[in-house]
N, C-alpha and C positions, 0 to 999 in steps of 0.2 A: 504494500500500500504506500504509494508517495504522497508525500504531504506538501501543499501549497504553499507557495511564497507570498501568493498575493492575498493583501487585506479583507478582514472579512467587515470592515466597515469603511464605511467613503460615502463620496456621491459622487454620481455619474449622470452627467448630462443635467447639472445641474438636484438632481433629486436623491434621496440621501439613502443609501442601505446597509441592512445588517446581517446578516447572513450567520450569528455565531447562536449558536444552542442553549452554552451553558449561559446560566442566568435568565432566561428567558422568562419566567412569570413575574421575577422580577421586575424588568424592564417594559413587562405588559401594562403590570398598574402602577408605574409610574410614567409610562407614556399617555394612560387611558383614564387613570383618574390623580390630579398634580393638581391641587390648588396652589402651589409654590411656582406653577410655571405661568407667564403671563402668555405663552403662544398658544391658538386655539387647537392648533395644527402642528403636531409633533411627528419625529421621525415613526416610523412602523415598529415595533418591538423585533421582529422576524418577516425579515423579505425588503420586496424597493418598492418607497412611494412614504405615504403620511397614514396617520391614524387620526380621531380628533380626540384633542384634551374633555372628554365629559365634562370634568368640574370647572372648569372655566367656561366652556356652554351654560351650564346650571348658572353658573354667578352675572351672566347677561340677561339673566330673568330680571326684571322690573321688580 
């Protein structure tokens, strides 16, 4: 089995990916619920492209 050189996070073409396993729930609720984060649009926890920050949606409620 050969192992990879290249990065399992970046972005590409502008749009950000992650590609690594471990830590993964972790990084899910804290990309999907982060009142600490003021972006509503956060990188994906696993794979390319965005997820959205939930509790920043909730906190744009009136």
């Amino acid at each position: 089995m050969s192992v990879s050189n290249e990065p399992r996070t970046g972005t590409f073409l502008g749009v950000p990916y992650d590609w690594r396993r471990h830590g993964f729930k972790a990084r899910l609720k804290q990309r999907w619920w982060n009142p600490a984060e003021p972006r509503l649009f956060t990188p994906r926890a696993f794979g390319w492209g965005y997820a959205v920050n939930l509790a920043r949606l909730a906190r744009r409620r009136p």
